[in-house]
C-alpha positions as CSV (number, residue, x, y, z in Angstrom):
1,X,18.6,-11.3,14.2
2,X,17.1,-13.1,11.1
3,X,18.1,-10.1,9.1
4,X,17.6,-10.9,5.2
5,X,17.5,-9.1,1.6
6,X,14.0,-8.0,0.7
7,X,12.6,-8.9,-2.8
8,X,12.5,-5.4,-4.4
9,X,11.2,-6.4,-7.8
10,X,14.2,-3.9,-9.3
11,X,15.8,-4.9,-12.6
12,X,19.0,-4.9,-12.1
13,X,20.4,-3.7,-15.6
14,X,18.7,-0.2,-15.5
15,X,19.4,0.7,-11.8
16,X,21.8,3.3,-11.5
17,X,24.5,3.6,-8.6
18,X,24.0,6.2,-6.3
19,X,20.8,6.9,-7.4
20,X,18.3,8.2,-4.3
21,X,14.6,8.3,-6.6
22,X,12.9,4.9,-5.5
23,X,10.9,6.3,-3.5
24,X,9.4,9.2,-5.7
25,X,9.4,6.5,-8.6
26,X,12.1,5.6,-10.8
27,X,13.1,7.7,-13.8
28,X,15.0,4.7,-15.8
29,X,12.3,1.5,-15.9
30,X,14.1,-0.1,-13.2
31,X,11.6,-0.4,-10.7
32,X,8.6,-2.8,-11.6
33,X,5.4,-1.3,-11.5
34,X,1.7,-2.0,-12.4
35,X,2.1,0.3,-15.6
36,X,3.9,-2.7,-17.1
37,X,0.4,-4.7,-17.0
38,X,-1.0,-1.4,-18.4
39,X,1.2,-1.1,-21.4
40,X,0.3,-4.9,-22.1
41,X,-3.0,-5.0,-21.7
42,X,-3.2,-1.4,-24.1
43,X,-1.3,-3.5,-26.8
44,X,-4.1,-6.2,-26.4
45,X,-6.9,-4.0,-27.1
46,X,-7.8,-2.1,-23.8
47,X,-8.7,1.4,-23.3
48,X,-7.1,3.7,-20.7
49,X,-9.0,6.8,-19.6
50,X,-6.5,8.5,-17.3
51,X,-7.5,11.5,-15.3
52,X,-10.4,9.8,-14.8
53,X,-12.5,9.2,-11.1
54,X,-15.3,6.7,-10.7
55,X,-18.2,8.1,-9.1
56,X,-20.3,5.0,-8.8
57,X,-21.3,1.5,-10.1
58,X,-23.8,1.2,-12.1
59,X,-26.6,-1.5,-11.5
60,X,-29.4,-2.7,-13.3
61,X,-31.8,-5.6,-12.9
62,X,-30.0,-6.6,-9.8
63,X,-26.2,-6.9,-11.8
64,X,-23.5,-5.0,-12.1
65,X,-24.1,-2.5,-15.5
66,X,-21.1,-0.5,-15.7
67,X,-20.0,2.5,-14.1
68,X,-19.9,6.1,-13.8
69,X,-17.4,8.0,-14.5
70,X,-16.3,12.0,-14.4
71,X,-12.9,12.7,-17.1
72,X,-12.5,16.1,-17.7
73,X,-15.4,17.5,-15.5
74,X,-18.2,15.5,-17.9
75,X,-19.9,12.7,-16.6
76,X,-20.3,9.4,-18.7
77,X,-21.6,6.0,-18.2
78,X,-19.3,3.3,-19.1
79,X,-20.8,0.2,-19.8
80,X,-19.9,-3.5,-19.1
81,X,-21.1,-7.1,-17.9
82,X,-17.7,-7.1,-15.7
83,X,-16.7,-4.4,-12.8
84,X,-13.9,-4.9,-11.0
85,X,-12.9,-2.0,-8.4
86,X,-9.2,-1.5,-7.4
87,X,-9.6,1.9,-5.9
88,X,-7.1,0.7,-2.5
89,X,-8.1,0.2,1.2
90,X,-9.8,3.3,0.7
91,X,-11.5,3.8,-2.1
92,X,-13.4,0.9,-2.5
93,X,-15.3,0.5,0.5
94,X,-15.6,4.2,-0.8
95,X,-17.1,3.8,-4.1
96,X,-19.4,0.7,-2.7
97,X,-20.9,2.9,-0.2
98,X,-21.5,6.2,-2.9
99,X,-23.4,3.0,-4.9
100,X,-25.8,1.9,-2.3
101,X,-23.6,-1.3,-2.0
102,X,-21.3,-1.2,1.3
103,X,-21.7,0.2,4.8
104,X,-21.7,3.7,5.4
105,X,-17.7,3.1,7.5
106,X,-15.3,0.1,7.0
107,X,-13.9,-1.0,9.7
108,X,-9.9,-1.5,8.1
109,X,-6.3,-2.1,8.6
110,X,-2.9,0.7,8.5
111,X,0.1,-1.2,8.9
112,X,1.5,1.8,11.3
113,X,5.3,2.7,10.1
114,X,7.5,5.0,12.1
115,X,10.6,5.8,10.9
116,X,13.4,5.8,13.9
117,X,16.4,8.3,12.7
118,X,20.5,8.7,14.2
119,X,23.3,10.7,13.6
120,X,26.5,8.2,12.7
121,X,29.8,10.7,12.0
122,X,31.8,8.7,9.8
123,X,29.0,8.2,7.0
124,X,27.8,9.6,3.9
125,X,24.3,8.3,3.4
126,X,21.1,9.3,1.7
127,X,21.7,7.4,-2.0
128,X,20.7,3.5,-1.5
129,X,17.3,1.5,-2.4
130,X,15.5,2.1,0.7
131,X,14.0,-1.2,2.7
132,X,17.0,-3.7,0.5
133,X,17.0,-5.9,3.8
134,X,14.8,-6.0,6.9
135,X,13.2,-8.9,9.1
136,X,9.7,-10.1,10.2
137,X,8.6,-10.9,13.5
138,X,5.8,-12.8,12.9
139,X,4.6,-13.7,15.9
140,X,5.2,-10.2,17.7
141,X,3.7,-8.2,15.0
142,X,6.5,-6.5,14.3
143,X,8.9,-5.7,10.9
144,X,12.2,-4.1,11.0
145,X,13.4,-2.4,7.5
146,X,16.3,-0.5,6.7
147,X,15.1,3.1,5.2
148,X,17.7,5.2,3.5
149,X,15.6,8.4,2.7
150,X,15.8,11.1,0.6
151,X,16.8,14.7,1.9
152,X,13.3,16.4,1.7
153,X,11.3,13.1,3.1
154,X,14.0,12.8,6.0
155,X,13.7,16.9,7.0
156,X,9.9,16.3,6.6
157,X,10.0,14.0,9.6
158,X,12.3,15.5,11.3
159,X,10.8,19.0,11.5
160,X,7.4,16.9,12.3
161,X,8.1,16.0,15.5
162,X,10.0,19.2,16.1
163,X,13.8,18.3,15.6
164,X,15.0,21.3,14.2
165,X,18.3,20.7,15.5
166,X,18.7,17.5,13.2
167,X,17.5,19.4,9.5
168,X,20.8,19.6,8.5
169,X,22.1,16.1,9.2
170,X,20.6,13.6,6.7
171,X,23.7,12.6,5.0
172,X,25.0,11.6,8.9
173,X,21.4,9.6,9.2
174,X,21.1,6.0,9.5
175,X,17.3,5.1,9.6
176,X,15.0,2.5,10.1
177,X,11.6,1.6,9.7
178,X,9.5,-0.5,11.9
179,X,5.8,-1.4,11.2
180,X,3.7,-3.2,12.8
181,X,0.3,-5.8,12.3
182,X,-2.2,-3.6,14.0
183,X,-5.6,-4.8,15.1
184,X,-9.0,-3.7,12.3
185,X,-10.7,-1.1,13.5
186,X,-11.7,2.7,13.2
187,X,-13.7,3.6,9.9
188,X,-13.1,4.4,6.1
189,X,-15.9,6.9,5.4
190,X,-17.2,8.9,2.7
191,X,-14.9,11.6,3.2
192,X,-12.9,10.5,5.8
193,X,-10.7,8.0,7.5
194,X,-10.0,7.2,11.3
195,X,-7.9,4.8,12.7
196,X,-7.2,5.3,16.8
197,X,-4.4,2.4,17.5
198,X,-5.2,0.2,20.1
199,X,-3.6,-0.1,23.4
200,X,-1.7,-3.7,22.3
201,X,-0.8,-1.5,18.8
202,X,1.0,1.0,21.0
203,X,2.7,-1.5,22.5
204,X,3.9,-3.4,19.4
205,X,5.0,-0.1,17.8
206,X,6.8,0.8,21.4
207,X,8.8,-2.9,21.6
208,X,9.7,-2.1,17.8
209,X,11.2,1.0,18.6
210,X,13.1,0.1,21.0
211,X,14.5,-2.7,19.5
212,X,15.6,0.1,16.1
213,X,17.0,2.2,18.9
214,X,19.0,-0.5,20.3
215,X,20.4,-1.5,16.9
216,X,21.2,2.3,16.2
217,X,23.2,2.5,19.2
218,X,25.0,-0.6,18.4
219,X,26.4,1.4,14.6
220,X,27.5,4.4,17.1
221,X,24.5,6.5,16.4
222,X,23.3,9.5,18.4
223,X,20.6,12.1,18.9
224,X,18.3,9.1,18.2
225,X,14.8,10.7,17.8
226,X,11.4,8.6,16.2
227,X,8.8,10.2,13.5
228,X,5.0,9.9,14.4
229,X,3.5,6.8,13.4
230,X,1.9,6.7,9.4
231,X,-0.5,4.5,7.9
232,X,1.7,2.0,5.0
233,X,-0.3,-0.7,3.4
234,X,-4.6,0.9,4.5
235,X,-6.5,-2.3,3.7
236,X,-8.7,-5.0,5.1
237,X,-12.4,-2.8,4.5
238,X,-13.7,-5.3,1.9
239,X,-12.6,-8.5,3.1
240,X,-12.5,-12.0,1.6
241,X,-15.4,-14.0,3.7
242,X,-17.2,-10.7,4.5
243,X,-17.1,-8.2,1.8
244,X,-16.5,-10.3,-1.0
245,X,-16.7,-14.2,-1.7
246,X,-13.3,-16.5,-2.1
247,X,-13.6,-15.5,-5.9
248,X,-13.5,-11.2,-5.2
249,X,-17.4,-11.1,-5.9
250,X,-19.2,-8.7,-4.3
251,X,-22.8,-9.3,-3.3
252,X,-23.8,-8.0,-6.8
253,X,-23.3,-10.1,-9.6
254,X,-21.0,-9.0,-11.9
255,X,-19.1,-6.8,-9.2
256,X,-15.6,-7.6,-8.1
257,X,-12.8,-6.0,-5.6
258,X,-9.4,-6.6,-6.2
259,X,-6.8,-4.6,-4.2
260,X,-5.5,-4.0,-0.5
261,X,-9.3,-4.2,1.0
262,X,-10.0,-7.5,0.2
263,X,-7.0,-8.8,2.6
264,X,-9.0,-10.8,5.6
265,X,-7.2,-10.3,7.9
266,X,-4.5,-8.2,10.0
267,X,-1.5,-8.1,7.9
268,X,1.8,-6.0,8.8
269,X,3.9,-6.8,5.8
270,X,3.9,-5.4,2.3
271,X,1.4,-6.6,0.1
272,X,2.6,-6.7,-3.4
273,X,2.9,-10.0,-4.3
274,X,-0.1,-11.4,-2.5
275,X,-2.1,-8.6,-4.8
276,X,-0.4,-10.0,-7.9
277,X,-1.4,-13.4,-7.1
278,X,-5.1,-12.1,-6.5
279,X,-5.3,-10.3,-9.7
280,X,-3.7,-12.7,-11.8
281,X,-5.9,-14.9,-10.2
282,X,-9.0,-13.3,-10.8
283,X,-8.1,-12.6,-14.2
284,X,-7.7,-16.1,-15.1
285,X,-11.2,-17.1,-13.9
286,X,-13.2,-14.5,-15.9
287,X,-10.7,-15.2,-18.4
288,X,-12.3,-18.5,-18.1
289,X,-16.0,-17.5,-17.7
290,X,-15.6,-15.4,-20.5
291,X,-14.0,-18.5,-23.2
292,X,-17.4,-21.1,-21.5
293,X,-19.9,-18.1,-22.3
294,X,-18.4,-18.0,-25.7
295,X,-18.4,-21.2,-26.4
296,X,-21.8,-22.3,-25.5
């Protein structure tokens, strides 16, 4: 198998060996994260209200006005000639539909992970990066990830699904992920969130599985047992062509998307970089607009 390291975006001089905390997020600055565009853009003159939750967009005379906003149980309207939502696959289509400017449900995709687990006696796992090499069927759907977790995570899905007799052996474990592309469907609501696989889904996710089992078996593992399936990457409910235009704008002037729900399609892999390039993107070209409006 096309089996290949996986671009982690990890900086390599403040990772720490034998340290299990990726997942939970890292405690030393070596794992990238938006806060880094944060910290800059607070240097440069931004405001940060944390603990903060958008309620709705504000619109007036047809254009996006601002929005409004609840921080510490008072509501306040924040104005500005430029809204851009990045609330997730979730949240947007969310907050579009609270202000009278999206459907009621959003149809959207999950990116369906299961985590396949087996018992290997001669190991002593549980302390690597998760997901450092994996592979990506692209025509099948289908993406195979190694996925060293930690001890709480890993007796989580193990009790899920009712294997008691396995709590105890996580440092035995050899794991892998396997996701999946899954068809857009179901509904992100007001409150809610459904998303029934299809039939060809099940199937992807089944041929996945099997093919983690069979690799399992192959490093000498036993009492092989799967997780239930979990949504990864929710996205696809504001897409590019339907949702928003091939420059993030809404129907509203003024009124922009930028995360997972603008994706236009089925997707199956993680998005990170593609939602780099999409911000950075975006940022450039009201960057842009804003320099022309100055200038004239």
């Amino acid at each position: 198998m096309a089996w290949r390291k996986l671009d982690k975006m990890i900086r390599p001089a403040s990772c720490r060996a034998g340290c299990w905390r990726c997942v939970y997020g890292c405690p030393y600055g070596a794992k990238w994260t938006a806060r880094d565009f944060i910290i800059e853009a607070c240097r440069d003159g931004a405001h940060l209200a944390d603990r903060a939750r958008v309620l709705r967009v504000l619109v007036e005379n047809g254009r996006a006005a601002g929005v409004e906003v609840e921080v510490q149980g008072k509501v306040h309207a924040v104005r500005a000639p430029v809204v851009v939502l990045a609330a997730g696959g979730l949240g947007s289509p969310r907050l579009l539909h609270a202000s009278g400017l999206g459907p009621r449900c959003s149809p959207f995709f999950s990116d369906p992970v299961v985590a396949v687990m087996g018992s290997v006696d001669d190991i002593d796992g549980g302390a690597e990066v998760p997901m450092a090499a994996g592979l990506s069927l692209h025509e099948e759907g289908i993406a195979l990830a190694d996925l060293t977790l930690p001890q709480p995570m890993y007796a989580a899905f193990a009790a899920q699904v009712g294997r008691v007799d396995r709590l105890f052996a996580h440092k035995r474990t050899l794991s892998m992920m396997v996701k999946i592309r899954d068809e857009i469907g179901g509904g992100v609501g007001p409150r809610w969130a459904d998303k029934t696989l299809a039939d060809s889904d099940r199937k992807k996710l089944a041929h996945g599985v099997g093919m983690a089992k069979a690799i399992l078996r192959e490093a000498g593992a036993h009492h092989i047992f799967k997780s239930w399936h979990f949504a990864a990457h929710p996205g696809g409910s504001v897409r590019i062509g339907e949702g928003v235009d091939a420059d993030l704008q809404t129907s509203t002037p003024g009124l922009y998307v930028c995360d997972a729900s603008v994706i236009p399609e089925p997707w199956g892999l993680p998005p990170t970089l593609t939602l780099l390039c999409l911000g950075k993107r975006l940022g450039s070209s009201l960057a842009a607009t804003r320099r022309a409006e100055g200038a004239a």
